[in-house]
C-alpha positions as CSV (number, residue, x, y, z in Angstrom):
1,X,14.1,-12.6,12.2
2,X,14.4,-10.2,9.7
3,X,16.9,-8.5,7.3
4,X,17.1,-5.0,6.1
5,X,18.4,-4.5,2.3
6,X,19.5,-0.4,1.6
7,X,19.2,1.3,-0.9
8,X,20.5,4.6,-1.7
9,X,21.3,7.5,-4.0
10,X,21.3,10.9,-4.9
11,X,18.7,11.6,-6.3
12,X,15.7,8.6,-6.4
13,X,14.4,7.2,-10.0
14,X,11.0,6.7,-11.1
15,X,10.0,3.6,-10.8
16,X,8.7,1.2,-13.7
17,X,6.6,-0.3,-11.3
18,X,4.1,2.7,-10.8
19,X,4.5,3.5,-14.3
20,X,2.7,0.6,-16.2
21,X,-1.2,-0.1,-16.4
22,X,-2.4,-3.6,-15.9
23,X,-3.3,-5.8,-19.1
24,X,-5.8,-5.9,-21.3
25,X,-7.5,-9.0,-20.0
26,X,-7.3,-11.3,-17.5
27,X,-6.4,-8.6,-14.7
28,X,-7.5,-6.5,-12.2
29,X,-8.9,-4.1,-13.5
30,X,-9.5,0.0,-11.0
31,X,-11.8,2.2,-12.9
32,X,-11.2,5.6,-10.6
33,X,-14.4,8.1,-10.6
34,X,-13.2,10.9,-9.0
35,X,-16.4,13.0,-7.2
36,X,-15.2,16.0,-5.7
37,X,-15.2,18.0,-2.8
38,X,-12.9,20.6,-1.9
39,X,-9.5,20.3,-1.0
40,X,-7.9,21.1,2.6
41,X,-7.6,24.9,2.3
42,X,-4.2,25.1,4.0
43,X,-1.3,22.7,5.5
44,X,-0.9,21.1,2.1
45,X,2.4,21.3,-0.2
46,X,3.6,19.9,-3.7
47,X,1.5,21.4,-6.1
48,X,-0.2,17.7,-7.3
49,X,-3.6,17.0,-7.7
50,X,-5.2,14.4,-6.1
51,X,-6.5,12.8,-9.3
52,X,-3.2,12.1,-10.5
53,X,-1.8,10.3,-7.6
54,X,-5.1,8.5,-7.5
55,X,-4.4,7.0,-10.7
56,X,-0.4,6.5,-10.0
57,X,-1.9,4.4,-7.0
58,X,-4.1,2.2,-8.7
59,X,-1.8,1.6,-11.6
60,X,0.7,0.6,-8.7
61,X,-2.2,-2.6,-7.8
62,X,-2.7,-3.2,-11.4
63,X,1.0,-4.0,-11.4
64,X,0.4,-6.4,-8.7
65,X,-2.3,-8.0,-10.0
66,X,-1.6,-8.0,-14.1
67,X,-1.5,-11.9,-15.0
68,X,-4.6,-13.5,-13.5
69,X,-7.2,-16.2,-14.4
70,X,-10.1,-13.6,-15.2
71,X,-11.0,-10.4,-15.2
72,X,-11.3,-8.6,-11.7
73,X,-12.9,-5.3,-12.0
74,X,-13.2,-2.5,-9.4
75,X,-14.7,1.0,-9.9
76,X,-13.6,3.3,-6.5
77,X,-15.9,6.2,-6.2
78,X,-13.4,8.8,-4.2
79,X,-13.6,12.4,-3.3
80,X,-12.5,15.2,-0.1
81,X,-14.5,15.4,2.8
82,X,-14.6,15.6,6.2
83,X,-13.8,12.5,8.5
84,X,-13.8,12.4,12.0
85,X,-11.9,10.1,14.7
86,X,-8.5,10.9,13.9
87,X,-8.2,9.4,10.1
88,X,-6.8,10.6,7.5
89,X,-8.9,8.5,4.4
90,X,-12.0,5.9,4.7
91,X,-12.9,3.1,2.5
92,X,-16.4,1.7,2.5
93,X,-17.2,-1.4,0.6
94,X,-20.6,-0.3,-1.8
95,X,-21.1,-3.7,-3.4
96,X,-19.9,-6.7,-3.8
97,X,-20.2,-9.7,-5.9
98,X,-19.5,-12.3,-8.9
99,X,-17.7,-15.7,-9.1
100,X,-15.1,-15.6,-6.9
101,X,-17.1,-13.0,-4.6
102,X,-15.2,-9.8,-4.8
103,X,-15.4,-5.9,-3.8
104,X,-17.0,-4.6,-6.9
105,X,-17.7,-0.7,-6.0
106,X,-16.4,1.1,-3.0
107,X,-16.2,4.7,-1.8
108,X,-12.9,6.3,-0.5
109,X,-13.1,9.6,1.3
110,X,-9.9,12.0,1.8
111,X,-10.3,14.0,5.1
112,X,-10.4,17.7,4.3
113,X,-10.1,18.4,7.7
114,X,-7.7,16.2,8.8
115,X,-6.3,16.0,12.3
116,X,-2.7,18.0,12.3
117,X,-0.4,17.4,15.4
118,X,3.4,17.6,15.5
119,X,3.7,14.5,13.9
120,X,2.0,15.2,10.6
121,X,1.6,18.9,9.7
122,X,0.8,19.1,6.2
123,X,-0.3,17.0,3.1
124,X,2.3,16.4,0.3
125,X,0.3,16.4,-2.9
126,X,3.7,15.3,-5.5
127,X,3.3,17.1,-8.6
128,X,5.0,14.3,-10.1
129,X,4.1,11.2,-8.5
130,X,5.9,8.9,-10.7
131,X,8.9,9.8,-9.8
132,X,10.2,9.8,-6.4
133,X,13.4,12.3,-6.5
134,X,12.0,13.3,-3.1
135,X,13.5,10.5,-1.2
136,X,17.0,9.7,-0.6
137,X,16.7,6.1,0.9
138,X,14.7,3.3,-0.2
139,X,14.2,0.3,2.5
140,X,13.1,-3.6,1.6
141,X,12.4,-5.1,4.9
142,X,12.7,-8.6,4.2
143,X,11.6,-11.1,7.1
144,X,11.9,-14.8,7.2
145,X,9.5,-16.8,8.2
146,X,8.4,-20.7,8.6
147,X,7.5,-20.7,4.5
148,X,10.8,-18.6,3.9
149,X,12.2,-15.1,3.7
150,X,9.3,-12.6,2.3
151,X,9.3,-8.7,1.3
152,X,7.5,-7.3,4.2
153,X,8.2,-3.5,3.5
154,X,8.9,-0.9,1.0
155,X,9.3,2.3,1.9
156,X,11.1,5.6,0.7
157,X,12.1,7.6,3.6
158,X,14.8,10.7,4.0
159,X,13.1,13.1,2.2
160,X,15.3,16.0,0.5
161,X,13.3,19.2,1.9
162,X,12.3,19.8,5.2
163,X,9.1,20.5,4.6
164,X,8.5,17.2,3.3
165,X,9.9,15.4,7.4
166,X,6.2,16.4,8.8
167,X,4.3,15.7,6.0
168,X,1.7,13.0,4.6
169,X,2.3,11.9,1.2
170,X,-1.1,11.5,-0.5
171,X,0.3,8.8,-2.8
172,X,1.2,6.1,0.1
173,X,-2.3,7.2,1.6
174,X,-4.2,6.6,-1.5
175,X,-2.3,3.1,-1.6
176,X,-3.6,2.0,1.5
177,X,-7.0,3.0,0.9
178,X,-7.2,1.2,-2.9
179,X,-6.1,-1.9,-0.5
180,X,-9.2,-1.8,1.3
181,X,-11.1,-1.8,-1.8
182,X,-9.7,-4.8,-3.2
183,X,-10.7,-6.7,-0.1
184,X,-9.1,-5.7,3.4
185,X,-13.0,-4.9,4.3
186,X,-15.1,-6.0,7.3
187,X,-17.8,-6.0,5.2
188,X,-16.7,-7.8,2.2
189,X,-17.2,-11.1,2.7
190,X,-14.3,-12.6,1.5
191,X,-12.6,-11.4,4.9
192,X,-15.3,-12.5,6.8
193,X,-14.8,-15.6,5.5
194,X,-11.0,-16.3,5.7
195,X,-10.7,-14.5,9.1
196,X,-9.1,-17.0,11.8
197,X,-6.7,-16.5,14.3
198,X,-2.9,-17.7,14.4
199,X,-0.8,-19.9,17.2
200,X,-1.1,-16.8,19.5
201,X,-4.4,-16.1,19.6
202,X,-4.5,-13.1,17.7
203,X,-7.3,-12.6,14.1
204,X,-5.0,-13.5,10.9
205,X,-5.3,-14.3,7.4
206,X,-4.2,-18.0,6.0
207,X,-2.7,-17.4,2.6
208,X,-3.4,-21.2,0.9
209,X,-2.1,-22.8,-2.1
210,X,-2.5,-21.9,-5.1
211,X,-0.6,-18.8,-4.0
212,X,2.9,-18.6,-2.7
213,X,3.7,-18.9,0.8
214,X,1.4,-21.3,1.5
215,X,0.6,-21.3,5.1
216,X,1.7,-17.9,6.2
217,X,-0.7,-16.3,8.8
218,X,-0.8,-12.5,8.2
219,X,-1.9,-11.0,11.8
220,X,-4.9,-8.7,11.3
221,X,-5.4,-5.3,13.6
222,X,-7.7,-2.8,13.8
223,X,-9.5,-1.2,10.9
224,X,-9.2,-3.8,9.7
225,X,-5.7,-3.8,8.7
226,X,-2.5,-6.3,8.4
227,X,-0.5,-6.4,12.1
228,X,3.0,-7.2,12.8
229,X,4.7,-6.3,9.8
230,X,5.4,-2.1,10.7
231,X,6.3,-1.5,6.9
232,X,3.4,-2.6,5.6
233,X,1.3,-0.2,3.4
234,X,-1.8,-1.3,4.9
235,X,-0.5,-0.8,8.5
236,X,-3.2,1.3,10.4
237,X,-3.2,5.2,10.0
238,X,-2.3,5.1,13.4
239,X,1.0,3.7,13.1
240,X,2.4,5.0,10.1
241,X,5.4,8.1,9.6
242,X,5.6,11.2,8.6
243,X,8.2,11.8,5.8
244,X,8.2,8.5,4.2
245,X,6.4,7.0,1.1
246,X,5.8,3.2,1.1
247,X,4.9,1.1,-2.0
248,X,2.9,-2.4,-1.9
249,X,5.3,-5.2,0.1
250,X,5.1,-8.9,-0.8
251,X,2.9,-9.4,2.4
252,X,0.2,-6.7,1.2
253,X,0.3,-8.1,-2.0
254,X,-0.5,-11.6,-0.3
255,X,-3.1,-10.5,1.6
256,X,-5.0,-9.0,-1.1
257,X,-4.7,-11.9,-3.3
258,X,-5.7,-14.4,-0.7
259,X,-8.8,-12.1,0.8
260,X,-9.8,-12.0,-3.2
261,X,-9.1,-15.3,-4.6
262,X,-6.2,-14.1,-6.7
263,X,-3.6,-16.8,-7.5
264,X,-0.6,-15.0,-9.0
265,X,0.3,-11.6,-7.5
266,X,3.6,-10.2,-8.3
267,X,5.7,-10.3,-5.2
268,X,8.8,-8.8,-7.6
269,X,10.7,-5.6,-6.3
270,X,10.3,-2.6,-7.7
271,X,12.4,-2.0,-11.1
272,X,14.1,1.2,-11.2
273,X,14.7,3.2,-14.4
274,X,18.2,3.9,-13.5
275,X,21.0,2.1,-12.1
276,X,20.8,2.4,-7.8
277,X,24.1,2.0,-5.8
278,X,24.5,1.1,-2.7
279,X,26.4,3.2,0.3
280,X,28.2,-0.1,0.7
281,X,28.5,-1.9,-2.5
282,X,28.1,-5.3,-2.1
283,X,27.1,-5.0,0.9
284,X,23.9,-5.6,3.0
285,X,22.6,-3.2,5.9
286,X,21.3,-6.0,8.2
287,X,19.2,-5.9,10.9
288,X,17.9,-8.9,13.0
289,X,15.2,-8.8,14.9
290,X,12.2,-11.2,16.3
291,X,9.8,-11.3,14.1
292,X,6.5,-10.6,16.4
């Protein structure tokens, strides 16, 4: 069962969340090295660079992953160039290592060719990344579950211009990709390791004490990615929207942390800069639905 809590306004605020680096010490720690290539030549609108949402991204994990035990450091190598098989970005894992064993270097290419249908018919490079103005609706899709009810989904959707409903936003795409770096990996093995399956059958992830939700199996799809929660940010390319930006949900968050031995993650929401209303104040959009 899970239960829908809306959002909406105007004219979306920044949010804090993206906005603040992680700490000095005792955190994770992305070092971005940005190697080129050349954008797509056409289908792309915003006026950003990709280099600015890169780092808007990886400050957004930082967030998540700010009050630690030690240091957890991660330099991401990522550039344009062609991909094949339908994707859109593609993590590999370059090395891995220290005590706990994680992802130290990865690569993350950004298809310059990517494959356009009429789903998804341009790439929204957001000139200004921190704030989201764009979006008229924000969505936390909050499920409950044997351990409790959990943020499963954050997402911004209803965008303001038209040409934004068919579009990919480069910032949710270079959020998903980061993820993989920090452990959702085939190769890395911390997944290998903590890879099971669930009560149905199907591969999952055990998050364990000493992080919260102790006992909740994440489901595991292709990629690999998580399964069963659609508003996840690391949801396969596959299955994602057009015209919607998501942020990092509790369960990503979770997934991360227990693939990478982090004990703490911030599961918070997402504080905005200005006061949000509701389009039913005190009210509660709900939805309930089985929980698959």
């Amino acid at each position: 069962m899970k239960t829908k809590q809306v959002v909406q306004c105007g004219v979306l605020a920044s949010l804090l969340a993206l906005v603040a680096p992680g700490s000095a010490s005792a955190a994770l720690h992305i070092y971005p090295v940005f190697k080129g290539g050349q954008p797509p030549a056409t289908n792309v609108i915003g006026g950003g660079n990709l280099q600015a949402i890169f780092q808007v991204a990886a400050q957004a994990w930082e967030k998540v992953f700010s009050n630690g035990d030690d240091d957890w450091n991660v330099t991401i190598e990522y550039r344009w160039g062609p991909l094949g098989g339908g994707l859109f970005g593609q993590e590999t894992m370059l090395r891995q290592g220290g005590s706990p064993v994680r992802i130290t270097r990865s690569q993350i290419v950004f298809n310059n060719t990517p494959p356009w249908d009429q789903t998804f018919k341009s790439y929204y490079f957001d000139p200004t990344p921190r704030d989201n103005s764009e979006f008229l609706l924000y969505t936390s899709d909050r499920v409950l579950t044997d351990q409790g009810q959990i943020n499963a989904g954050r997402v911004l959707n209803e965008p303001s211009s038209e040409d934004l409903v068919n579009s990919k936003d480069l910032l949710t795409l270079a959020t998903h990709e980061i993820g993989h770096s920090l452990g959702l990996d085939e190769d890395y093995i911390g997944f290998q390791r903590q890879l099971g399956t669930n009560e149905f059958g199907q591969y999952a992830v055990f998050v364990t004490l000493p992080r919260p939700y102790s006992g909740l199996a994440i489901p595991i799809d292709n990629g690999p990615h998580i399964g069963g929660f659609p508003y996840s940010v690391l949801l396969t390319q596959y299955e994602t929207t057009a015209g919607e930006r998501k942020f990092i949900s509790a369960v990503d968050a979770l997934m991360i942390a227990q693939l990478s031995s982090f004990a703490r993650p911030n599961l918070s929401e997402p504080i905005w800069e200005t006061p949000i209303r509701s389009p039913n104040p005190g009210q509660d959009q709900d939805q309930n639905q089985n929980q698959q």
